[in-house]
C-alpha positions in Angstrom: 0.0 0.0 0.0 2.9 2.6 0.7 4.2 1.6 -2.7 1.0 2.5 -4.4 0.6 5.8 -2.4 4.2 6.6 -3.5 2.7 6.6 -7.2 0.0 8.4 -6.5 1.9 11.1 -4.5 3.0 13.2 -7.1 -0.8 13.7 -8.6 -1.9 14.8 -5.6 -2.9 18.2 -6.8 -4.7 17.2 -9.8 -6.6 14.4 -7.8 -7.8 16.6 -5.2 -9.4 18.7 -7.5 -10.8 15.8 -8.5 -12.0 14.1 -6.0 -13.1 18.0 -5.1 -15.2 18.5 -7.8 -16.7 15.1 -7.9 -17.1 15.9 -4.1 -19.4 18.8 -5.1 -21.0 17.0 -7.7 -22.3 14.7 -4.8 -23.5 17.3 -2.7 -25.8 18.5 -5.5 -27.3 15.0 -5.2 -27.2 15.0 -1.4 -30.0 17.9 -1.5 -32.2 16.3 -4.3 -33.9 14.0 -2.1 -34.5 17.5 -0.2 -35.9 19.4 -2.5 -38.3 16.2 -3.4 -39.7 16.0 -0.3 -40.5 20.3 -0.6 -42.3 19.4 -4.3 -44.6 16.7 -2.7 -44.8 19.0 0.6 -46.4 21.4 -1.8 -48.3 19.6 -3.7 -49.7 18.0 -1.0 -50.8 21.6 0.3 -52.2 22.4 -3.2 -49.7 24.9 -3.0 -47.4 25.4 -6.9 -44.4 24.0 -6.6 -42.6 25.9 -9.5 -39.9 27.0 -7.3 -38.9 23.6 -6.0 -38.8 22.0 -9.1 -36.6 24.8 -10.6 -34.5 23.9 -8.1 -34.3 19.9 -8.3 -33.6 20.7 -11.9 -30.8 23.3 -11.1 -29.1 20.2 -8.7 -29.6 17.7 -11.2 -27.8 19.5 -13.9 -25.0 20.7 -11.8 -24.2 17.8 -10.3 -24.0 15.9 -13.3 -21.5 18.8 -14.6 -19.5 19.0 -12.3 -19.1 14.7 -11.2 -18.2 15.0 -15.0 -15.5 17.0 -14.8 -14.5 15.4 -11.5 -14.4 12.4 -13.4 -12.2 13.7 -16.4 -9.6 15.3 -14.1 -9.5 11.9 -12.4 -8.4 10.1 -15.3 -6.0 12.5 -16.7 -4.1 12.0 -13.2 -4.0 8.5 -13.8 -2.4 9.2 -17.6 0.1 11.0 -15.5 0.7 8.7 -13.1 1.1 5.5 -15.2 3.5 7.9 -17.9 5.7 8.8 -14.7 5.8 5.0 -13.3 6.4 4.2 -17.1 9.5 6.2 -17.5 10.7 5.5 -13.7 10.3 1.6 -14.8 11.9 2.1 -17.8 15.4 4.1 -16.5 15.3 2.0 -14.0 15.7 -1.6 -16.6 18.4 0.0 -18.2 20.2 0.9 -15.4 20.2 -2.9 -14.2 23.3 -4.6 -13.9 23.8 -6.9 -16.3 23.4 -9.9 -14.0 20.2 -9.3 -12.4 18.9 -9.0 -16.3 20.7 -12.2 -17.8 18.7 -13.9 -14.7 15.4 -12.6 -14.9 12.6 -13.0 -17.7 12.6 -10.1 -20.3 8.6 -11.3 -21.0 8.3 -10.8 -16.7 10.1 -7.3 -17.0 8.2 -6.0 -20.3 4.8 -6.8 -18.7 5.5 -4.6 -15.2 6.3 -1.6 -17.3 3.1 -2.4 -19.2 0.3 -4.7 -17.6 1.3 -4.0 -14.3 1.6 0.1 -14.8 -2.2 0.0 -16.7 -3.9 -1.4 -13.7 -2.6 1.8 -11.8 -4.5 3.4 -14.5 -7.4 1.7 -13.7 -7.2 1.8 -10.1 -5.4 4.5 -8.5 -7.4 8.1 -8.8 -10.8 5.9 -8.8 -10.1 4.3 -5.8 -9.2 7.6 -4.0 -12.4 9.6 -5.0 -14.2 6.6 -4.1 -12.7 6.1 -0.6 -13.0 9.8 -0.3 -16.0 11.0 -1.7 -17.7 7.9 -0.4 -17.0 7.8 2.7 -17.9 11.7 2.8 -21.4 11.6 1.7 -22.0 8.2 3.2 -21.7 10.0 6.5 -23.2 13.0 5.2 -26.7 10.7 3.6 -26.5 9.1 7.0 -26.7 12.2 9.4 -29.5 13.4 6.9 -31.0 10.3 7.1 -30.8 10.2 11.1 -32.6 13.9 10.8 -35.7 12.2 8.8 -36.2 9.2 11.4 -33.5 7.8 13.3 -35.7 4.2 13.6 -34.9 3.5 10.2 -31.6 4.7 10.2 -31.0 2.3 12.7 -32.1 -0.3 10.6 -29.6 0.9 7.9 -26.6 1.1 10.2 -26.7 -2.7 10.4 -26.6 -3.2 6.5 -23.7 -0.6 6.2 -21.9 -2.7 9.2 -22.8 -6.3 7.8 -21.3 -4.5 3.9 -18.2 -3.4 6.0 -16.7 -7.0 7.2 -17.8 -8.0 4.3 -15.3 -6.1 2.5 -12.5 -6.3 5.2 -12.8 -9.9 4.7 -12.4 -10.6 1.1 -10.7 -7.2 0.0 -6.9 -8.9 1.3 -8.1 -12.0 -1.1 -8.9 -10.0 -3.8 -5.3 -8.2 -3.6 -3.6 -11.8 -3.2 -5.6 -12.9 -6.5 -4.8 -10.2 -8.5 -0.8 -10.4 -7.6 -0.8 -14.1 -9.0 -3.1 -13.5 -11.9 -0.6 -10.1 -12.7 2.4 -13.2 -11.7 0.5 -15.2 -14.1 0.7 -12.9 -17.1 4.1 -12.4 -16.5 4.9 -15.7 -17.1 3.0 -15.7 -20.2 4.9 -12.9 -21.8 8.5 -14.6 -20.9 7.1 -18.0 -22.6 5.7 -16.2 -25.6 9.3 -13.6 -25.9 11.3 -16.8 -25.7 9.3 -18.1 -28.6 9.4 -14.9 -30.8 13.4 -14.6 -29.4 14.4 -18.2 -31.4 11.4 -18.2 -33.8 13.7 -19.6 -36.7 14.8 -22.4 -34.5 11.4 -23.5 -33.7 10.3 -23.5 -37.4 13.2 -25.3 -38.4 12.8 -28.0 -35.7 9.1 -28.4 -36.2 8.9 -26.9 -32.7 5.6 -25.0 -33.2 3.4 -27.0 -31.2 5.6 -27.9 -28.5 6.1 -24.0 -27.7 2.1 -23.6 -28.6 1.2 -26.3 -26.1 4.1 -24.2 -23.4 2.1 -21.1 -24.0 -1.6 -22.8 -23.5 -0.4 -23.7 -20.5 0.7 -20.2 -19.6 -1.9 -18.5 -20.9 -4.2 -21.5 -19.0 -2.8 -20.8 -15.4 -3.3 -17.1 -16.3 -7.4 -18.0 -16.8 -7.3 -19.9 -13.6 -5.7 -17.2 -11.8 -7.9 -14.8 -12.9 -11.3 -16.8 -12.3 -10.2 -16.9 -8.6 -9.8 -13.3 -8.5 -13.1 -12.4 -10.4 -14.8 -14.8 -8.3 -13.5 -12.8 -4.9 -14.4 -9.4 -6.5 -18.2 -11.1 -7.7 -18.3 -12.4 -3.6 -17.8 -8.9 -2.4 -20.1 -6.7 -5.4 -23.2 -9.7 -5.0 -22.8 -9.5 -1.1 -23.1 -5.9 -1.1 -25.7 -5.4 -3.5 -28.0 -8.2 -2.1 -27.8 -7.0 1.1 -29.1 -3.1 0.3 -31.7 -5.1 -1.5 -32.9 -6.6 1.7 -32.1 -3.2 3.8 -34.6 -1.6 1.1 -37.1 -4.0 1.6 -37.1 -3.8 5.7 -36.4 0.0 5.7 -39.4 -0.2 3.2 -41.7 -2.6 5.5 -40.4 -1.0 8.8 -41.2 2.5 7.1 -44.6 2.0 6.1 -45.7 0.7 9.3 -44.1 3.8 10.9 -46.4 6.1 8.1 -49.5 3.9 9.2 -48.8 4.4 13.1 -48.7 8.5 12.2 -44.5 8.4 13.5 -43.7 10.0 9.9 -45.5 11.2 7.1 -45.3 9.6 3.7 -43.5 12.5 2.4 -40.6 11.7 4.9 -40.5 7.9 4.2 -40.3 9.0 0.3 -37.2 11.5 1.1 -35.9 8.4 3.1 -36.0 5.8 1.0 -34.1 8.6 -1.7 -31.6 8.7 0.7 -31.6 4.8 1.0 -31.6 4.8 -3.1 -28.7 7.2 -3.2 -26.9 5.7 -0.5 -26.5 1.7 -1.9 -24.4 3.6 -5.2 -22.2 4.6 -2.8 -21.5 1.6 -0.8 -21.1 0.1 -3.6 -18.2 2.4 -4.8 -16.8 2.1 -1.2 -16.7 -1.4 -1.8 -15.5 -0.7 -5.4 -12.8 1.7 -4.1 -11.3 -1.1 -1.7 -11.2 -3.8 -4.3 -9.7 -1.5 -6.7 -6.9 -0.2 -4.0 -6.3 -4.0 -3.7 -5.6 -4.4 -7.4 -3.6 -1.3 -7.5 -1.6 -2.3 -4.3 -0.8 -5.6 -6.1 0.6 -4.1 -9.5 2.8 -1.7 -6.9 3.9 -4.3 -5.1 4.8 -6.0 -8.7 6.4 -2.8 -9.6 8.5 -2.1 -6.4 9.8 -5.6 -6.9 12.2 -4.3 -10.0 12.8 -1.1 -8.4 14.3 -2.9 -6.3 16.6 -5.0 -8.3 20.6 -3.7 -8.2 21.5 -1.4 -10.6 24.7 -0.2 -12.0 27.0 2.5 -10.7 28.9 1.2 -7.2 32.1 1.4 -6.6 34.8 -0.7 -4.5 33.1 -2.5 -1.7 29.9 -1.0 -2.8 30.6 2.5 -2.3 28.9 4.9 -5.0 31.6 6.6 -6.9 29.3 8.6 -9.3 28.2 12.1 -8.2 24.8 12.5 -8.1 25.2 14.6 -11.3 26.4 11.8 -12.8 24.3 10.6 -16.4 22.7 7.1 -16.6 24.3 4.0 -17.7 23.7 4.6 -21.6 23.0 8.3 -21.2 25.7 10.4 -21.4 28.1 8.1 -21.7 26.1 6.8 -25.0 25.9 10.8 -26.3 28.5 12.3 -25.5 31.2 11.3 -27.9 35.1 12.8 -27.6 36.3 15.3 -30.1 39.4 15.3 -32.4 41.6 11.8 -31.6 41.3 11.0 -28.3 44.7 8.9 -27.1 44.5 5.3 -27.5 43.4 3.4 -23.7 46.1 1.4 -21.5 44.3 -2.1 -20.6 45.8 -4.0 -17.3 44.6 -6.9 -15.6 46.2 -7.9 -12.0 45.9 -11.6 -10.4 41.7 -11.6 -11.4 39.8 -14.3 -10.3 35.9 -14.5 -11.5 33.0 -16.5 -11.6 29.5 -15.9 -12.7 27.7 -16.5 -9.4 28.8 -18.0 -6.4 29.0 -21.7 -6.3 30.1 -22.0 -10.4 33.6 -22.4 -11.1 36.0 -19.6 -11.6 36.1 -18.2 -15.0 39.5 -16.9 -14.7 42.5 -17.8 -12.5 44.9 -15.2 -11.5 44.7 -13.8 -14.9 47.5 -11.3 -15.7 48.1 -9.0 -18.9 49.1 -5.7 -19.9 48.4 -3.6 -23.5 49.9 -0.7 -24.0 48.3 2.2 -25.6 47.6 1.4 -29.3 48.2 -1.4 -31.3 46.2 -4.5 -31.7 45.7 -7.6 -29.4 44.4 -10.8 -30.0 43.1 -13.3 -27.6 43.3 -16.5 -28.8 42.3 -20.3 -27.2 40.0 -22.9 -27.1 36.4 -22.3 -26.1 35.4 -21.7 -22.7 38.2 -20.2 -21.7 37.4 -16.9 -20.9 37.9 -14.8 -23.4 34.5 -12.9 -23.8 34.2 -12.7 -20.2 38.0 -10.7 -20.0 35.5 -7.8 -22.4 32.8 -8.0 -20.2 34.7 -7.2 -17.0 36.5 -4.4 -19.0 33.0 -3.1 -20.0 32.6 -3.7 -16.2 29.5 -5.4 -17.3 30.3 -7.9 -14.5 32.7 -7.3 -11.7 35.9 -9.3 -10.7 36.0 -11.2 -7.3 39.5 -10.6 -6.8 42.2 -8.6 -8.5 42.1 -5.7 -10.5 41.1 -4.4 -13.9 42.4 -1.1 -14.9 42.0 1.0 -17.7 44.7 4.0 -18.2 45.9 2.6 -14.6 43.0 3.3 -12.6 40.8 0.5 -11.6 37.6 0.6 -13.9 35.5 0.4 -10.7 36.7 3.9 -9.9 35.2 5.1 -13.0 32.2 7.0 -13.3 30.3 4.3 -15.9 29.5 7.0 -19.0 32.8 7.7 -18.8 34.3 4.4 -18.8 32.0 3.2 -21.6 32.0 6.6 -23.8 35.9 5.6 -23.8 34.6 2.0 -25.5 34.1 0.7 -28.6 32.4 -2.6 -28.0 31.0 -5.1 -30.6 29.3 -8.3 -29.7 30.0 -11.7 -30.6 26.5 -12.1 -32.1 26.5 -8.5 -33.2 23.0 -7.6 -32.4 21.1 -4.6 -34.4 18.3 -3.1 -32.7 14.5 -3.0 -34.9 14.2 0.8 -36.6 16.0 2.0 -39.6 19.7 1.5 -40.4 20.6 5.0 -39.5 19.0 4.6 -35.9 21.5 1.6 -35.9 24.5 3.2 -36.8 23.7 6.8 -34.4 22.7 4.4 -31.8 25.1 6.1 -28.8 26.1 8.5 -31.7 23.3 11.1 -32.3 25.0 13.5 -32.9 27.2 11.8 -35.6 27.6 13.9 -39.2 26.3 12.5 -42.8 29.8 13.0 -43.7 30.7 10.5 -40.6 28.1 8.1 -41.6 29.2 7.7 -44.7 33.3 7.5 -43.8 32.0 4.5 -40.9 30.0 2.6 -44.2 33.4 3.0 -46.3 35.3 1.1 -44.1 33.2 -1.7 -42.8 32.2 -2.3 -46.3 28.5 -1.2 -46.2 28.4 1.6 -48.4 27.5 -0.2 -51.5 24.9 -2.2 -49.6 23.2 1.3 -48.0 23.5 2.5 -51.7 21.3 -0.4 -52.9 18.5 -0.4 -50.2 15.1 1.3 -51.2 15.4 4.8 -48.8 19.0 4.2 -48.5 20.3 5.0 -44.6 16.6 5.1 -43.3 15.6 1.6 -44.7 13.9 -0.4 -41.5 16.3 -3.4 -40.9 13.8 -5.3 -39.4 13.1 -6.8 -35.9 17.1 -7.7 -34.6 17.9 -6.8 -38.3 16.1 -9.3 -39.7 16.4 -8.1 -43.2 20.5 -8.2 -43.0 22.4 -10.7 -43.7 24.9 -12.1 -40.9 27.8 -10.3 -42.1 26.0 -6.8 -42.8 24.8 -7.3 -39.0 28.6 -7.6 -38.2 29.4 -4.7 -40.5 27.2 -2.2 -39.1 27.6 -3.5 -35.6 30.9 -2.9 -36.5 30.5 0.6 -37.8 28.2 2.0 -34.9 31.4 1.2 -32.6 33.6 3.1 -34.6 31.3 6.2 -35.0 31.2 6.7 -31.3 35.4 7.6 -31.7 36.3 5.0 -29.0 40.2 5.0 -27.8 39.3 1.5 -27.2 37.5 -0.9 -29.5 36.6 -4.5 -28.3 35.8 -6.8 -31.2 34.4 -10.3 -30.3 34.5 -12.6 -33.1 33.5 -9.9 -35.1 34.2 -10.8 -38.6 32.7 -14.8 -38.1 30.2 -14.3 -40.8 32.3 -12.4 -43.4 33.2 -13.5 -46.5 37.1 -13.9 -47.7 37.4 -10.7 -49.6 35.2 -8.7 -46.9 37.3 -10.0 -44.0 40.6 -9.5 -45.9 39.3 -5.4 -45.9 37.9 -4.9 -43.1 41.1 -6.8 -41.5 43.0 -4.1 -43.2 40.7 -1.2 -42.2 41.3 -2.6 -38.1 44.9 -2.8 -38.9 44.6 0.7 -39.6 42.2 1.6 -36.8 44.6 0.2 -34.5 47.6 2.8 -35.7 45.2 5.3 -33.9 43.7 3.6 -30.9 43.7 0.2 -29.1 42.5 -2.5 -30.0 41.4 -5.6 -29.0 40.2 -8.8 -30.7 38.6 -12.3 -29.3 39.3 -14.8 -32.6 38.9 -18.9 -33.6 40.0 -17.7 -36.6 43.5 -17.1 -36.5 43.9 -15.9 -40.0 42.5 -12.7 -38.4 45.0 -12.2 -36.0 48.0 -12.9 -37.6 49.2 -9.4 -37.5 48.4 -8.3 -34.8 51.1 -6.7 -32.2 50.9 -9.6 -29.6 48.3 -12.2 -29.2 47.0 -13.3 -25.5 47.0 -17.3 -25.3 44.3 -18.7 -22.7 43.4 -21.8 -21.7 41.3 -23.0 -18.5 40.8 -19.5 -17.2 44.9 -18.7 -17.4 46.9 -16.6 -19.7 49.2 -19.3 -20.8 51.4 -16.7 -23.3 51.8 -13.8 -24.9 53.7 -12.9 -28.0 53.8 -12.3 -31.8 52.0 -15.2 -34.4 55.8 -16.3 -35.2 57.2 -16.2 -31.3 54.1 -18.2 -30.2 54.3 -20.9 -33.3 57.6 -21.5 -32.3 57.1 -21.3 -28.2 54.0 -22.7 -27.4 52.5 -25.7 -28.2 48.9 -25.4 -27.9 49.1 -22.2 -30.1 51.0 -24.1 -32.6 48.3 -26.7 -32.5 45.8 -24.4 -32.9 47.5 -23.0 -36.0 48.4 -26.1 -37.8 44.7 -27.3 -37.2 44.0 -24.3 -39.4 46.4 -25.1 -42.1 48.5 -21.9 -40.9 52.6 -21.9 -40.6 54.5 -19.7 -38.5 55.3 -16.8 -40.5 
């Protein structure tokens, strides 16, 4: 519940004047039974009752107006407040640390930010004018009431009391339901994303209705939990209205022996039973008001749940070591690019052990290297042996459990992250391209990037031929994760994007794997050249690539095993050799 009223906090404004006007709006209502009574009073006199029925018209009319507007300034806090969770939500995904993402569902994370956040919508500013304007004319129609005949308010008293554990006991149920049902969608979405995520795969295996059958059953335990929580909230609304129902019929029955006895006059009972007419509405939205803070209470809670997952930006032993001035992971450090030719980066590691979670095995063992400034660096070895992972703790994507990994001599830790990354150039082993239009690709941490620099970044990757061909040119859609490149071209402008963001260091996993020969030849050239300016440094199977380069990092089990030209390792090392021969390469 404090979760929910820390959404609804900043709206307060707007919502009173809400709940304020809808407030009004009620108290027009409030005096139509009133000014009833005064028209039969008069008529009943023989007297013209032109006045009074000016005025019930005049009540009508306003109130309707102004629970209207009530109504509208309601829901345009709740657009408000759903837009402001949407965009807390959102930062707060991208500022996750890679770790906490890589073990949670992206279908679970992408329905918070979007089922979870509508139900505020639906919930939130409602609830609130219902738990205050009900409760407020409630007491108000019940002191009138008590004015009129305080026998049958009596009467009434024990409906409204019966109504209220009715709702104190199912209201926590209701909450509870909704939280699984909302758990329950969320597991749909990460069945049906990990579908769309390898829907190639499951074609080609003739996987359809194995996943199909995976997301009935999702979409099944969703139903169930959904039934349960409809059946709570159809418990609570029949309760309620069955029992003003009765309490009409016994204030009825109780009232008109109260008119025979000559205790009231029929006039009274009629303004009464108005009272009682207007009064059931608004137990019901009382009732309405604390099912629907439930639901909202449950999507909070949902919501909470990822603002509370770790995000990126401590330091050593956890200490922050960003100034609160500091940009966003992928803010500035994604816009800001350095001008002119910023000086190539120093890499050092020092005695790193890491694993991936506690309780795996270690990843690297005491792993040691230095790069100078410029120049290019292989790292070379069988699979598995920690090569993407020595890019990921230099990205400080992940964090080392012992040792030291320093960048220009200063551990990366101590780095403010835009900075660290903005210093970067990073290209993925699968080389992933994002769904919009090529040039959103290529400006993607680059917005700022010239036509003239676009069209330098195609010329050496390769592309510019390829842009040249495509229907709109630069602002072609690639398709959803580049779906209408081919593997190489995904490489290619992967490849490019790094390059336009002017990194002094550029980190190149397996990044020419799906080029062609005479591709791979050039664009081994063009990082041959790159690396004259800034350093470089490249994860390869293929040693062909590497050949060249200034020194090559060996590894094998999570150790650097040796370091050295392509000719000094050939001759020094054996499983480097091995790996050469296997690949009909010689040592010169």
């Amino acid at each position: 519940m404090r979760a929910l009223i820390g959404h609804l906090r900043p709206e307060r404004g707007r919502m009173g004047a809400g709940v304020l006007l809808g407030l009004l709006g009620s108290v027009m209502g409030l005096a139509q039974p009133l000014a009833a009574k005064q028209v039969m009073d008069d008529m009943g006199r023989g007297s013209p009752a032109y006045g009074p029925v000016i005025a019930l018209s005049v009540l009508v009319a306003a109130g309707g107006i102004l629970a209207g507007l009530g109504h509208y300034v309601l829901d345009r806090s709740a657009e408000s407040i759903v837009c402001t969770a949407r965009r807390r939500l959102t930062d707060r995904l991208l500022a996750l640390r890679v770790p906490v993402v890589e073990r949670t569902e992206p279908g679970d994370l992408i329905s918070r930010v979007t089922s979870d956040t509508a139900l505020l919508r639906q919930s939130a500013p409602q609830a609130v004018s219902a738990a205050v304007t009900g409760t407020l004319i409630t007491l108000a129609t019940v002191v009138m009431m008590g004015l009129l005949d305080p026998v049958l308010l009596g009467v009434t008293l024990g409906v409204i009391a019966f109504v209220g554990v009715v709702v104190a006991v199912v209201s926590p149920r209701i909450g509870r339901a909704t939280r699984r049902t909302q758990e329950a969608v969320g597991r749909m979405g990460a069945a049906l994303e990990r579908a769309l995520g390898a829907f190639r795969t499951i074609k080609a295996s003739g996987a359809e209705q194995q996943e199909a059958q995976a997301l009935y059953r999702a979409a099944e335990h969703a139903r169930r939990t959904g039934v349960r929580a409809a059946a709570w909230e159809a418990v609570s609304a029949t309760l309620s209205t069955v029992v003003v129902q009765v309490c009409f019929l016994v204030v009825l029955g109780v009232g008109g022996a109260r008119v025979t006895s000559g205790a009231i006059g029929v006039s009274t009972l009629v303004a009464f039973l108005l009272y009682l007419f207007a009064l059931a509405p608004r137990i019901g939205q009382l009732v309405e008001g604390v099912v629907q803070f439930q639901i909202g209470a449950a999507a909070a809670a949902r919501i909470l749940e990822v603002e509370s997952l770790e995000v990126e930006g401590l330091g050593v032993e956890g200490l922050e070591v960003e100034s609160q001035d500091a940009p966003h992971c992928g803010t500035g450090g994604g816009t800001s690019r350095p001008q002119g030719d910023p000086p190539p980066a120093r890499v050092s590691f020092r005695e790193v052990r890491f694993a991936y979670r506690p309780g795996l095995p270690l990843v690297h063992h005491r792993v040691s290297f230095t790069v100078p400034g410029g120049g290019l660096t292989a790292f070379v070895g069988p699979s598995g042996t920690g090569k993407t992972t020595v890019f990921s703790l230099i990205e400080r994507f992940y964090e080392p459990d012992d040792g030291h990994v320093l960048l220009d001599g200063k551990d990366v830790r101590q780095w403010p992250l835009a900075e660290l990354r903005a210093a970067i150039g990073y290209v993925e082993q699968d080389a992933p391209v994002l769904a919009g239009t090529l040039r959103e690709n290529l400006t993607l941490g680059a917005v700022d990037a010239t036509e003239e620099e676009l069209r330098h970044a195609l010329r050496l990757v390769r592309l510019e031929a390829v842009t040249d061909r495509l229907p709109q040119g630069l602002d072609t859609a690639v398709g959803h994760r580049g779906s209408r490149l081919s593997g190489g071209e995904r490489q290619r402008v992967a490849i490019a994007r790094a390059l336009l963001r002017r990194p002094r260091l550029l980190l190149l996993d397996e990044a020419t794997s799906q080029l062609d020969a005479a591709n791979e030849a050039a664009l081994r050239d063009t990082i041959t050249d790159i690396a004259g300016r800034i350093t470089v440094l490249v994860v390869a199977h293929r040693l062909s690539t590497v050949t060249t380069a200034d020194r090559i990092v060996v590894m094998e089990a999570g150790r650097v095993r040796a370091v050295g030209t392509h000719a000094e390792l050939f001759t020094a090392d054996a499983l480097y050799r091995e790996l050469a021969t296997t690949q009909l390469l010689n040592g010169r």
